[in-house]
PyMOL Python script that loads the backbone (N, CA, C, O; Angstrom):
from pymol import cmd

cmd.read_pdbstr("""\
ATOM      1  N   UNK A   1       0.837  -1.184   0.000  1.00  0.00           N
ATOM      2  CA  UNK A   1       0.000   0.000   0.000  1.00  0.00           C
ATOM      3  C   UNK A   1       0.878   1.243   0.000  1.00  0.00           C
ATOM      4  O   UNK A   1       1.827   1.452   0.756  1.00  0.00           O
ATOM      5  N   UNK A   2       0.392   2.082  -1.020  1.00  0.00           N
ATOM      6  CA  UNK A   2       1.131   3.821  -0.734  1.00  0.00           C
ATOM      7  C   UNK A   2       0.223   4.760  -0.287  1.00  0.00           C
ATOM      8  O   UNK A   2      -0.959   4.556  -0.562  1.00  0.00           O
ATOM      9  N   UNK A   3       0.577   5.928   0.461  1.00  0.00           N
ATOM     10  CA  UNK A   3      -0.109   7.016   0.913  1.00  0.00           C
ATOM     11  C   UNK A   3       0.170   8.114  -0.039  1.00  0.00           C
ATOM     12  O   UNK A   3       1.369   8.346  -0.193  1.00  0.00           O
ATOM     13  N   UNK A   4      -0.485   8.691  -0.574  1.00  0.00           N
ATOM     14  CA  UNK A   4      -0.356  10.137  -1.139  1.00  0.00           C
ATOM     15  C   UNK A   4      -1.030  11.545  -0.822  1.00  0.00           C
ATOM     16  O   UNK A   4      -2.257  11.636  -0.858  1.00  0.00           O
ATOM     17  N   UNK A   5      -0.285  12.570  -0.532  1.00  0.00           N
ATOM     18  CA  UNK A   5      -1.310  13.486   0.128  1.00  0.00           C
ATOM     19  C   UNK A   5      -1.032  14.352  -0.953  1.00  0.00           C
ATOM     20  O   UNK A   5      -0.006  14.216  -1.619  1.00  0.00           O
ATOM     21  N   UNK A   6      -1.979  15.350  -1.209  1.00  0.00           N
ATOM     22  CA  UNK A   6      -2.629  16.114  -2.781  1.00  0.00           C
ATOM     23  C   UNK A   6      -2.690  17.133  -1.887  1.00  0.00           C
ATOM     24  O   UNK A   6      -2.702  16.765  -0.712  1.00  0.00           O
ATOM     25  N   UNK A   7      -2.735  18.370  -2.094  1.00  0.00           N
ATOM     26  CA  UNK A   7      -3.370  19.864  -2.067  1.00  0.00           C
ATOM     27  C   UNK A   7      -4.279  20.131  -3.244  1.00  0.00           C
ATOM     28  O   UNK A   7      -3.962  20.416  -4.399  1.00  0.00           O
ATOM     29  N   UNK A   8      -5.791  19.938  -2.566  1.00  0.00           N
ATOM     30  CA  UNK A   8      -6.504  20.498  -3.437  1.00  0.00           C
ATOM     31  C   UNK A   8      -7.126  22.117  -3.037  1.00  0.00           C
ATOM     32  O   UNK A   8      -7.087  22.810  -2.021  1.00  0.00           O
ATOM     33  N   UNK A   9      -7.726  22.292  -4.474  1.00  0.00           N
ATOM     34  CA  UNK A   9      -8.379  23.580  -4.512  1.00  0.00           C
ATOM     35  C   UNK A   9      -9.799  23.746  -5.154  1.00  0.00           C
ATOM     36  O   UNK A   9     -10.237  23.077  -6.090  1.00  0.00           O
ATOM     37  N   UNK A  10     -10.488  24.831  -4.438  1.00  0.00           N
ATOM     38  CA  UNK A  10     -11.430  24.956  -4.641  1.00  0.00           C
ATOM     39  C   UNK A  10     -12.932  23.989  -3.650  1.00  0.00           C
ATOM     40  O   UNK A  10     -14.156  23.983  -3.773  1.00  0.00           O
ATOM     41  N   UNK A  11     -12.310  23.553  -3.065  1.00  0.00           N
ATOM     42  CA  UNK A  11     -13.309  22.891  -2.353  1.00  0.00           C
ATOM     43  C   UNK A  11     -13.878  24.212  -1.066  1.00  0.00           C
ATOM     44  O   UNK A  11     -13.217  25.160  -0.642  1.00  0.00           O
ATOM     45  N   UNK A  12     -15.121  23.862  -0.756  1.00  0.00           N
ATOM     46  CA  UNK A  12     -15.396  25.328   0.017  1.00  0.00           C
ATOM     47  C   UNK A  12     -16.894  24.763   1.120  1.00  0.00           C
ATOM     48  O   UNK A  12     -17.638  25.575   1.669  1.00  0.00           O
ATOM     49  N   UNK A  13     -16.989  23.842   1.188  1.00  0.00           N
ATOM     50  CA  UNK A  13     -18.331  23.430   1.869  1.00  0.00           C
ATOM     51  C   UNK A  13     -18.164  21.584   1.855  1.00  0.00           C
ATOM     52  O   UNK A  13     -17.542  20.850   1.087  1.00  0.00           O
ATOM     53  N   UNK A  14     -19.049  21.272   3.108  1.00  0.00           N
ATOM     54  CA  UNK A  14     -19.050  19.797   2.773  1.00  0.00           C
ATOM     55  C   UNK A  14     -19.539  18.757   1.696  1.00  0.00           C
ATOM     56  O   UNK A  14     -19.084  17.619   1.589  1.00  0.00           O
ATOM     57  N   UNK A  15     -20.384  19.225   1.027  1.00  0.00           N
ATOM     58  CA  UNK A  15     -20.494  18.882  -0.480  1.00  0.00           C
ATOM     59  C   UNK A  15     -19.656  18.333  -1.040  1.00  0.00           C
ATOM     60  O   UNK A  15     -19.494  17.188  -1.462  1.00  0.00           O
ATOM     61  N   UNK A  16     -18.783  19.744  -1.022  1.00  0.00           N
ATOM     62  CA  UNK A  16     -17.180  19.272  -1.717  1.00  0.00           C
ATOM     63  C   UNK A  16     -16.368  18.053  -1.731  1.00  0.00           C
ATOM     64  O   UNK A  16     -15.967  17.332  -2.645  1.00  0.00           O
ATOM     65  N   UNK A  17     -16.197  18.023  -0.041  1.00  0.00           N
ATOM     66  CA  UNK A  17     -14.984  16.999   0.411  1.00  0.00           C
ATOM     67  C   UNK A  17     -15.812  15.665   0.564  1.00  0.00           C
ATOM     68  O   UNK A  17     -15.218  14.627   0.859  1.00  0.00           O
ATOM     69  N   UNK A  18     -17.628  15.685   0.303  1.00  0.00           N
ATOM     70  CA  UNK A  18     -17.918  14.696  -0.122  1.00  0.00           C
ATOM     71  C   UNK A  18     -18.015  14.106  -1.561  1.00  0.00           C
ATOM     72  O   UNK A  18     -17.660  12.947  -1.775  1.00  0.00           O
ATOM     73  N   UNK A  19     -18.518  14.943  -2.582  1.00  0.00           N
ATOM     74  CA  UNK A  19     -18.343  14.731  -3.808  1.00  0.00           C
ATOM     75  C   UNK A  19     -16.706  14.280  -4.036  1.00  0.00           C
ATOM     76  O   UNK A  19     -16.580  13.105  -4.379  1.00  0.00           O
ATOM     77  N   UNK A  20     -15.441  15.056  -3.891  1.00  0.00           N
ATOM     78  CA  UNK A  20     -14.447  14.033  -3.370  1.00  0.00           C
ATOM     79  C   UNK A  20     -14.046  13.077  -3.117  1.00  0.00           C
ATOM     80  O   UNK A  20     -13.206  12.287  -3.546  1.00  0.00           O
ATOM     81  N   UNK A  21     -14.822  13.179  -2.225  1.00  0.00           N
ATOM     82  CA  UNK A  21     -14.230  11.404  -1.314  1.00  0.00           C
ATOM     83  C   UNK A  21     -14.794  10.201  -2.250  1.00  0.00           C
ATOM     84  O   UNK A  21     -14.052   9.248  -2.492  1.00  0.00           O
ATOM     85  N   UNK A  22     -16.040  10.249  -2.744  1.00  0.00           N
ATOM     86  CA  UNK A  22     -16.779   9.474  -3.562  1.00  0.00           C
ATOM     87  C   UNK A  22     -15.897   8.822  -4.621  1.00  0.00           C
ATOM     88  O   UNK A  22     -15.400   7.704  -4.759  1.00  0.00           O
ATOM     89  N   UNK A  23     -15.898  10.221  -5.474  1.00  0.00           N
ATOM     90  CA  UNK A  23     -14.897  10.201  -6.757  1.00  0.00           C
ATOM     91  C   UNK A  23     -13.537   9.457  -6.167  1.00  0.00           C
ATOM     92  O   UNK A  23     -13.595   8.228  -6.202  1.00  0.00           O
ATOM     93  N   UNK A  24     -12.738   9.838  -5.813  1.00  0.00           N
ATOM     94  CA  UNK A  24     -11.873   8.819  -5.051  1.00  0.00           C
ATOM     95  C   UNK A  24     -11.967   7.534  -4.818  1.00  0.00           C
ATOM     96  O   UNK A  24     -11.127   6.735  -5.231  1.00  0.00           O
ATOM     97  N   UNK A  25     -13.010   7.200  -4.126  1.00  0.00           N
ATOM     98  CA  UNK A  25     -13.512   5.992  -3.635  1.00  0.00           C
ATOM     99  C   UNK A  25     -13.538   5.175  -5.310  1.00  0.00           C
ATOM    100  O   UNK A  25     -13.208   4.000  -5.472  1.00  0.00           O
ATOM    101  N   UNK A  26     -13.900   5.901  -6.186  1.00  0.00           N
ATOM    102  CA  UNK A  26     -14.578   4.989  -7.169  1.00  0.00           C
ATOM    103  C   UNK A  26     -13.322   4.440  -8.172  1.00  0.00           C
ATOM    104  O   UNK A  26     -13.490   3.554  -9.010  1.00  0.00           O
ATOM    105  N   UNK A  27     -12.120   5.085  -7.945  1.00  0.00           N
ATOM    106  CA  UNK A  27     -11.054   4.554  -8.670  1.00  0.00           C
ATOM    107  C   UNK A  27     -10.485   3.293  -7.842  1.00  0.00           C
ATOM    108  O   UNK A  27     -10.253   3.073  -6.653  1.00  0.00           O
ATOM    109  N   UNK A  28     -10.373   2.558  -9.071  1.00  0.00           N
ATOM    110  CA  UNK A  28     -10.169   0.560  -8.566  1.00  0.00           C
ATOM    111  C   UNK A  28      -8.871   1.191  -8.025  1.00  0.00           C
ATOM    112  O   UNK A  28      -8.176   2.093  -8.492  1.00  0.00           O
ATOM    113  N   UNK A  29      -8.704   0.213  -6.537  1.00  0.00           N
ATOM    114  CA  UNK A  29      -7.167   0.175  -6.153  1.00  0.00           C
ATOM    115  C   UNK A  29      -7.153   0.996  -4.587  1.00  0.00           C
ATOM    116  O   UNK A  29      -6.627   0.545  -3.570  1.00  0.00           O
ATOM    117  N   UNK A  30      -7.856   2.273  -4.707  1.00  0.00           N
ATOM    118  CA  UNK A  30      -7.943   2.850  -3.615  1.00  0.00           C
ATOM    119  C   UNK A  30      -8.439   2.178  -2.322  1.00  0.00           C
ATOM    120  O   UNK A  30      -9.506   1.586  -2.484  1.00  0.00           O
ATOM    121  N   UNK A  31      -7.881   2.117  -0.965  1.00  0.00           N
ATOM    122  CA  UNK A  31      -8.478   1.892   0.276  1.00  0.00           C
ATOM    123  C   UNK A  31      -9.075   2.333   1.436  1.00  0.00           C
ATOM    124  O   UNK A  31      -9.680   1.838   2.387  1.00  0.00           O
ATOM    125  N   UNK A  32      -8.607   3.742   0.946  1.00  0.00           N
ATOM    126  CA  UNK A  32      -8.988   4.776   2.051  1.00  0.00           C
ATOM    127  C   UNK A  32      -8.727   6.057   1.626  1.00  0.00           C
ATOM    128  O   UNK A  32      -7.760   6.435   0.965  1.00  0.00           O
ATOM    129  N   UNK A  33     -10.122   7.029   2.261  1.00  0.00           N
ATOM    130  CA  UNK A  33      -9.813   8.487   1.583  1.00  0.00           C
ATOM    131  C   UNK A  33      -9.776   9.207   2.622  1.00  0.00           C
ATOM    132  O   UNK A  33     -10.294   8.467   3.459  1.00  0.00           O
ATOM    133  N   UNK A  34      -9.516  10.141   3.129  1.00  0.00           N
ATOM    134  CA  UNK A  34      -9.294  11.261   4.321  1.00  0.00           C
ATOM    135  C   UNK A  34      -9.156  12.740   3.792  1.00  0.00           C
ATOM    136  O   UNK A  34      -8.044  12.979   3.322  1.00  0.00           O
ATOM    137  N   UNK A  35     -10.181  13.922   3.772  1.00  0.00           N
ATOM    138  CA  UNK A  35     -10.222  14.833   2.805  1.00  0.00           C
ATOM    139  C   UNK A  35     -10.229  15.548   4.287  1.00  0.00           C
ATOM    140  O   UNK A  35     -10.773  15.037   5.266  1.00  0.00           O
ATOM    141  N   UNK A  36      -9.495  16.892   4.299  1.00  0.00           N
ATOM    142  CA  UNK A  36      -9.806  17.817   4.875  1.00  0.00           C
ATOM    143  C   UNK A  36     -10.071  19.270   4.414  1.00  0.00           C
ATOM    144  O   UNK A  36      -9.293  19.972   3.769  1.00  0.00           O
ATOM    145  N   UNK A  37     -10.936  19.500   4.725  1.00  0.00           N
ATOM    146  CA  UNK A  37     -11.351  20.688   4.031  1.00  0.00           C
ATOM    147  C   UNK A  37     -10.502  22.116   4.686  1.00  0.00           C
ATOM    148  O   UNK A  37      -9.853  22.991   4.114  1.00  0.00           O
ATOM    149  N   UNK A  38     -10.778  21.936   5.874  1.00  0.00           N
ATOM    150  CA  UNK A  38      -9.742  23.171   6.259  1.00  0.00           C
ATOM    151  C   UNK A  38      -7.957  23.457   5.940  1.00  0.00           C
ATOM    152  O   UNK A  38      -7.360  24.530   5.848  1.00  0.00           O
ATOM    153  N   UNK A  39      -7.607  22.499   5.862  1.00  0.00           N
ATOM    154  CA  UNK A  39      -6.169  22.098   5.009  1.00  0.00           C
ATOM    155  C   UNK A  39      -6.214  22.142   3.715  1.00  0.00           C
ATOM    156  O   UNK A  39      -5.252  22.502   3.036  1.00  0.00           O
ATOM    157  N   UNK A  40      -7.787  21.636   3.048  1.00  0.00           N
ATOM    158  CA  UNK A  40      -7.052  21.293   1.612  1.00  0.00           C
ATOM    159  C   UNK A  40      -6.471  20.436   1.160  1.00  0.00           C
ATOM    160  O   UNK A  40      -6.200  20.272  -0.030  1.00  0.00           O
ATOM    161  N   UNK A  41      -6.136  19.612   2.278  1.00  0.00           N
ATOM    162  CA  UNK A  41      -5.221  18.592   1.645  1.00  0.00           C
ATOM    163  C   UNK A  41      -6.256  16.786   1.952  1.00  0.00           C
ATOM    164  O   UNK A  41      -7.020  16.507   2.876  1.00  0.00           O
ATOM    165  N   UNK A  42      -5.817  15.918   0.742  1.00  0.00           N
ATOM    166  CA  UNK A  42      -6.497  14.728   0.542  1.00  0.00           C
ATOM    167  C   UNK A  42      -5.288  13.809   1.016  1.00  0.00           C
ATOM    168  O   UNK A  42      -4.108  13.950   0.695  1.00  0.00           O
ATOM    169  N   UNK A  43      -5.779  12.932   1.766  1.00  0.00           N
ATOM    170  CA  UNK A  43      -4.769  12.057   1.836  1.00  0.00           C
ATOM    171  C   UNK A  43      -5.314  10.706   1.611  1.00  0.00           C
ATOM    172  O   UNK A  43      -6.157  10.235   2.374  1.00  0.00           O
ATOM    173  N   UNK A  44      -4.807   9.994   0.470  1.00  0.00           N
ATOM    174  CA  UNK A  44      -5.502   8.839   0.026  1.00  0.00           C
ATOM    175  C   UNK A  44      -4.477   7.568   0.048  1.00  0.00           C
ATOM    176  O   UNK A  44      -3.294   7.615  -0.289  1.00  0.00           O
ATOM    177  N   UNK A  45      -5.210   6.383   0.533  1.00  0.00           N
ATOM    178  CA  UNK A  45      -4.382   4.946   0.803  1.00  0.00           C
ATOM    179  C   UNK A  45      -4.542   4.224  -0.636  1.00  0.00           C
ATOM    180  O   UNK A  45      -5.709   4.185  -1.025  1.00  0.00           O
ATOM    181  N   UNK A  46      -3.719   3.731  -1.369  1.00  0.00           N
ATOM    182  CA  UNK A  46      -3.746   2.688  -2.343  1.00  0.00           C
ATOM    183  C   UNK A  46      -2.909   2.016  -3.124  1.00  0.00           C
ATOM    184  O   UNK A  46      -1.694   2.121  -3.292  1.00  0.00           O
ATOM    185  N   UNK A  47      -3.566   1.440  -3.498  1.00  0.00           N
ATOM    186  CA  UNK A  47      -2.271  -0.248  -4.089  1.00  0.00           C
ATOM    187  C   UNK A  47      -1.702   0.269  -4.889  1.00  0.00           C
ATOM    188  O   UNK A  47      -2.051  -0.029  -6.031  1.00  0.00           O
ATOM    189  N   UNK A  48      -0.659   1.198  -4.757  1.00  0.00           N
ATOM    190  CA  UNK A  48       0.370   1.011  -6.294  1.00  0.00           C
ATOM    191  C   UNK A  48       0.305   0.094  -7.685  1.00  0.00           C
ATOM    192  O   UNK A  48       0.516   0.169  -8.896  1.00  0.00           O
ATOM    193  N   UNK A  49      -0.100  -0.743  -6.739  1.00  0.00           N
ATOM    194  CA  UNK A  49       0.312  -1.935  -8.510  1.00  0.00           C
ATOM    195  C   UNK A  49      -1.469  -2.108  -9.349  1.00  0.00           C
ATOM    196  O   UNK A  49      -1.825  -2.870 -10.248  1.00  0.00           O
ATOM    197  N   UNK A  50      -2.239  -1.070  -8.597  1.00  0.00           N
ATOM    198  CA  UNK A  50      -3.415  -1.170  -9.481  1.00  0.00           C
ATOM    199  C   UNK A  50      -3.716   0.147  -9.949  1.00  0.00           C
ATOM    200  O   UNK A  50      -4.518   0.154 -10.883  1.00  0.00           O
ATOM    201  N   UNK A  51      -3.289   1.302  -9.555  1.00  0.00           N
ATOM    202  CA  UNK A  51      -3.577   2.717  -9.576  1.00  0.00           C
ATOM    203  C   UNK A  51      -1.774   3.392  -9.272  1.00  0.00           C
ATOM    204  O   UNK A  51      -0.668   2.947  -8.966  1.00  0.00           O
ATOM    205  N   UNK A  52      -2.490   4.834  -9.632  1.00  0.00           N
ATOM    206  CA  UNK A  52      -1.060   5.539  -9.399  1.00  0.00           C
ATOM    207  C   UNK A  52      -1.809   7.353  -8.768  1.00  0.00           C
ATOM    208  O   UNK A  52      -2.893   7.936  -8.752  1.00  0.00           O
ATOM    209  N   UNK A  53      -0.275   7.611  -8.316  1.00  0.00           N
ATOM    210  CA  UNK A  53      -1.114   9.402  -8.162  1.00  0.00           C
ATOM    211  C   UNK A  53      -1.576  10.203  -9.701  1.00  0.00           C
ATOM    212  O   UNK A  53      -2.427  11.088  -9.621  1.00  0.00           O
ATOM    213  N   UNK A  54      -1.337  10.064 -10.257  1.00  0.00           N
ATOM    214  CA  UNK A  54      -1.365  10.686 -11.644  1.00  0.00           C
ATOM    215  C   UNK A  54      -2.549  10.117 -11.701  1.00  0.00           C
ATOM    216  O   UNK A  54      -3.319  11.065 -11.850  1.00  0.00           O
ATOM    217  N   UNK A  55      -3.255   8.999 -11.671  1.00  0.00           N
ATOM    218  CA  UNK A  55      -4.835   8.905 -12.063  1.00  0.00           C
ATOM    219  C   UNK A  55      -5.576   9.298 -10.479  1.00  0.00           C
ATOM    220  O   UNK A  55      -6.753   9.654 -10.447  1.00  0.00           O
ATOM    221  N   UNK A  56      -5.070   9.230  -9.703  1.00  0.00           N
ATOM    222  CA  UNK A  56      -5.582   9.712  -8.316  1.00  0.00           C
ATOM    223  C   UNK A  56      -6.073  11.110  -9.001  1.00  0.00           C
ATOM    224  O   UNK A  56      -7.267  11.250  -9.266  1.00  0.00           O
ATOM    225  N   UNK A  57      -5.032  12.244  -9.310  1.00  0.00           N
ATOM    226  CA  UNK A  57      -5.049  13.478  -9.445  1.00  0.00           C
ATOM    227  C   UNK A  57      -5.853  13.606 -10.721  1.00  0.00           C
ATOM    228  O   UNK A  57      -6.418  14.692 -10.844  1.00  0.00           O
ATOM    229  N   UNK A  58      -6.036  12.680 -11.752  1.00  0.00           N
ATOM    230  CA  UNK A  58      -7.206  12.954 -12.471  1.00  0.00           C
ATOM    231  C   UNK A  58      -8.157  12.765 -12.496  1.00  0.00           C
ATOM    232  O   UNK A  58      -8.878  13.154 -13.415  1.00  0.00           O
ATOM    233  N   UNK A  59      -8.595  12.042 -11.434  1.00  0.00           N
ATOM    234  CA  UNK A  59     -10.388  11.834 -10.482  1.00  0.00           C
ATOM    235  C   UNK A  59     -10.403  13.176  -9.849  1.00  0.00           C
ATOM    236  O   UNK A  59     -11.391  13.804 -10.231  1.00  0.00           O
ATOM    237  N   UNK A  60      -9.654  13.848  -9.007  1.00  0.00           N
ATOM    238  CA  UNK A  60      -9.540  14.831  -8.500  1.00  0.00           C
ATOM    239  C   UNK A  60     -10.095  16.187  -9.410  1.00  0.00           C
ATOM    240  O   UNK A  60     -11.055  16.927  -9.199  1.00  0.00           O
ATOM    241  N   UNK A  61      -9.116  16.188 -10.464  1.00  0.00           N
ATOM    242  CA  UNK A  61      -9.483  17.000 -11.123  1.00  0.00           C
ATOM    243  C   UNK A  61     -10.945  17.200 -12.203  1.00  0.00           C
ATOM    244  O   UNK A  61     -11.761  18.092 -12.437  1.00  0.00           O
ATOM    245  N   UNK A  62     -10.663  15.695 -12.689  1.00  0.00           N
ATOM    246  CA  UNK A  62     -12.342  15.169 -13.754  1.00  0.00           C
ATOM    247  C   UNK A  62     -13.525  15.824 -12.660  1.00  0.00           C
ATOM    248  O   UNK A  62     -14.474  16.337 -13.254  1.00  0.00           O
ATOM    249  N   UNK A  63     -13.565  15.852 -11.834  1.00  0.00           N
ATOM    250  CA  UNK A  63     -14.709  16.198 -10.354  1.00  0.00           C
ATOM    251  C   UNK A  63     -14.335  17.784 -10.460  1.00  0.00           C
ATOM    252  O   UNK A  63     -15.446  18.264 -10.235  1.00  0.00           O
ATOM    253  N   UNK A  64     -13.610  18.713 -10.628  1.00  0.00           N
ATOM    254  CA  UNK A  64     -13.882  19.657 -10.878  1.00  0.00           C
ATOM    255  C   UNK A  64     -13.233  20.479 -10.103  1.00  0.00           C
ATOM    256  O   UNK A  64     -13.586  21.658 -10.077  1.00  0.00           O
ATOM    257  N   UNK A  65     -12.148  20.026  -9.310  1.00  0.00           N
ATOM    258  CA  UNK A  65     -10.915  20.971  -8.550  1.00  0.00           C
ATOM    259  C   UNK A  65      -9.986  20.634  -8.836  1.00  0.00           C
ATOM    260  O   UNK A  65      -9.835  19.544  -9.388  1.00  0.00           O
ATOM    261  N   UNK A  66      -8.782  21.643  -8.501  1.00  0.00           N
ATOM    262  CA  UNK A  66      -7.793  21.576  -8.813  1.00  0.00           C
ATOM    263  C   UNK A  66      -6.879  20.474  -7.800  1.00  0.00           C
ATOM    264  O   UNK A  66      -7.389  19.763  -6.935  1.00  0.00           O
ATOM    265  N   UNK A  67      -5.621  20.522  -8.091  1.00  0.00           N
ATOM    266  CA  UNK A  67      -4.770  19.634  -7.517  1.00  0.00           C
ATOM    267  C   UNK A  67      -3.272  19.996  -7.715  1.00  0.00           C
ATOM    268  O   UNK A  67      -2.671  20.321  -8.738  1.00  0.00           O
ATOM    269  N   UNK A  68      -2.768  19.813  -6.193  1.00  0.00           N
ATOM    270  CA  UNK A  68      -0.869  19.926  -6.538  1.00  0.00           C
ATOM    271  C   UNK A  68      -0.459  20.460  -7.859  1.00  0.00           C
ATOM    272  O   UNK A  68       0.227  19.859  -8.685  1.00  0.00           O
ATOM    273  N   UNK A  69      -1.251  22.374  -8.037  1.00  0.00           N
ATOM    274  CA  UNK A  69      -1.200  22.788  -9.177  1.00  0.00           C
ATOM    275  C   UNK A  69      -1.561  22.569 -10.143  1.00  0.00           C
ATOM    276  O   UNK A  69      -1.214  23.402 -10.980  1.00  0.00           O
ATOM    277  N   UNK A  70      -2.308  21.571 -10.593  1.00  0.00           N
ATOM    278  CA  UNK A  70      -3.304  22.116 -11.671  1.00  0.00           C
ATOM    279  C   UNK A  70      -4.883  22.267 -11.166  1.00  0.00           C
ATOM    280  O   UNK A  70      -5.575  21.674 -10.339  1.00  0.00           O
ATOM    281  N   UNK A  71      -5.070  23.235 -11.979  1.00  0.00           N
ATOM    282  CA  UNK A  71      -6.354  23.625 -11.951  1.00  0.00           C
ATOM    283  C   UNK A  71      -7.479  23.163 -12.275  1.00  0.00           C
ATOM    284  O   UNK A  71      -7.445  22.336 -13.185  1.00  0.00           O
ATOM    285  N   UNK A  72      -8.538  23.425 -11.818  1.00  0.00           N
ATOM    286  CA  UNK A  72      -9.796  22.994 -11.999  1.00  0.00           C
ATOM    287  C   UNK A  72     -10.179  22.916 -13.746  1.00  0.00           C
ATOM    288  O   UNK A  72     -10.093  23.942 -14.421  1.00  0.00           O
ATOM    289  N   UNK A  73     -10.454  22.058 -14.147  1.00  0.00           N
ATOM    290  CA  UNK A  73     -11.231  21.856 -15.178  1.00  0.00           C
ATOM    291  C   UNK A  73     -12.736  22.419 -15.567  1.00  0.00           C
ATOM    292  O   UNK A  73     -13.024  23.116 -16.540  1.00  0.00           O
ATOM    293  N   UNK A  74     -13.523  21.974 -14.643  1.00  0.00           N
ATOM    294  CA  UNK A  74     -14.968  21.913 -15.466  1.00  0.00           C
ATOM    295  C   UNK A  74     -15.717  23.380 -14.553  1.00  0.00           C
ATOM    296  O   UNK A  74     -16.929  23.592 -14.505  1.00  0.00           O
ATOM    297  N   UNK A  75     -15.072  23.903 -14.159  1.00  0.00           N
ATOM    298  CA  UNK A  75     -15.512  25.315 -13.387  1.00  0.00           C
ATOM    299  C   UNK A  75     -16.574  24.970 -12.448  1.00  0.00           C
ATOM    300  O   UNK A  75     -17.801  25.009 -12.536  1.00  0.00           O
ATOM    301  N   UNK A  76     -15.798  24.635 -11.562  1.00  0.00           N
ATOM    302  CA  UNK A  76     -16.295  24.386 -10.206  1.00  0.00           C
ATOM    303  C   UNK A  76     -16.566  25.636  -9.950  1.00  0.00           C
ATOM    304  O   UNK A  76     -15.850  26.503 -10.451  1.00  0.00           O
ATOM    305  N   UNK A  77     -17.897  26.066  -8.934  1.00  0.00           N
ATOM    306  CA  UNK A  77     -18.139  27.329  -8.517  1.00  0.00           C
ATOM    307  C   UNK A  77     -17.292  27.502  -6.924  1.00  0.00           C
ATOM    308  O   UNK A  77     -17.600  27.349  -5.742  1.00  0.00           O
ATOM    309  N   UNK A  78     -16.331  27.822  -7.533  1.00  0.00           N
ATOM    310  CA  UNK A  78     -15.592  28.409  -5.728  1.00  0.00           C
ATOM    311  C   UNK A  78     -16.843  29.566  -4.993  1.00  0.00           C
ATOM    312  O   UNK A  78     -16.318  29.927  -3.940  1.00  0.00           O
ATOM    313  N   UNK A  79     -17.693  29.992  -5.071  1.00  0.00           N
ATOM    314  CA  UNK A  79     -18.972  30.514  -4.259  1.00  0.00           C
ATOM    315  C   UNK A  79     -19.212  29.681  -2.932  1.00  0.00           C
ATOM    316  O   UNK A  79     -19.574  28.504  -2.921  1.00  0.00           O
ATOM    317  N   UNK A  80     -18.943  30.510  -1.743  1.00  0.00           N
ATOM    318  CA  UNK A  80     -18.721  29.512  -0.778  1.00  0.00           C
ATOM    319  C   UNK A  80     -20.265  29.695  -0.723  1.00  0.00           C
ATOM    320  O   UNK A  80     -20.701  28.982   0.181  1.00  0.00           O
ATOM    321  N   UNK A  81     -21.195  30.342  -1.313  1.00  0.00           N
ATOM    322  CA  UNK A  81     -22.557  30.017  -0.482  1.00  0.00           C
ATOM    323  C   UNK A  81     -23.145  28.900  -1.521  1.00  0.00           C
ATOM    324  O   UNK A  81     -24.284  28.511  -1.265  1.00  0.00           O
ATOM    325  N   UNK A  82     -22.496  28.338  -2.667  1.00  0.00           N
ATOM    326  CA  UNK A  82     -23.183  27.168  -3.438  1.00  0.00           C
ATOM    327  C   UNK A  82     -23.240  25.893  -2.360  1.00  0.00           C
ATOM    328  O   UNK A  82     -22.684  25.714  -1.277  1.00  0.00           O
ATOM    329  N   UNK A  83     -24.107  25.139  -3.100  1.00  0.00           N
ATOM    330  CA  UNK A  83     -24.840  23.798  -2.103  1.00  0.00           C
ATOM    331  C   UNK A  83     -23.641  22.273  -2.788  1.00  0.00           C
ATOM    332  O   UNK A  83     -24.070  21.186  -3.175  1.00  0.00           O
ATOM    333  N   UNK A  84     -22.430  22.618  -2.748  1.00  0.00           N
ATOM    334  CA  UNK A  84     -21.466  21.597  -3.103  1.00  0.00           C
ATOM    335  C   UNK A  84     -21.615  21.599  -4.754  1.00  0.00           C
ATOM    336  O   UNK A  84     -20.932  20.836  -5.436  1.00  0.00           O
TER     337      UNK A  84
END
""", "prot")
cmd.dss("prot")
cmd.show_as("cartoon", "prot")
cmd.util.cbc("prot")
cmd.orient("prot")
């Protein structure tokens, strides 16, 4: 098992770090997700030999925030009063 911790962006409500965690969850290989919203930072458990960070960070991003510098794709509304 490897640990990888991400700095994401744009997350702003619990919505977020649930829509997150989901997306995460749904890539084969992963075992565990841990999102903090006040940090920003994701820290995710998974099998190397079935997944990697580079597709970690493109679930991350496909969902609509950014990551360890790159940016959001699909224009996530950073509006902290949106409903996730």
């Amino acid at each position: 098992m490897q640990t990888d911790v991400m700095i994401v962006t744009g997350m702003v409500c619990g919505g977020c770090t649930n829509k997150l965690s989901r997306a995460l969850n749904e890539v084969v290989g992963v075992e565990d997700v841990q999102v903090s919203l006040a940090s920003g930072e994701v820290t995710v458990r998974f099998d190397e030999r079935v997944t990697s960070p580079h597709r970690l960070s493109a679930a991350v991003v496909g969902t609509g925030f950014g990551v360890d510098g790159i940016p959001a794709t699909n224009g996530h509304d950073p509006n902290p009063t949106h409903t996730g």
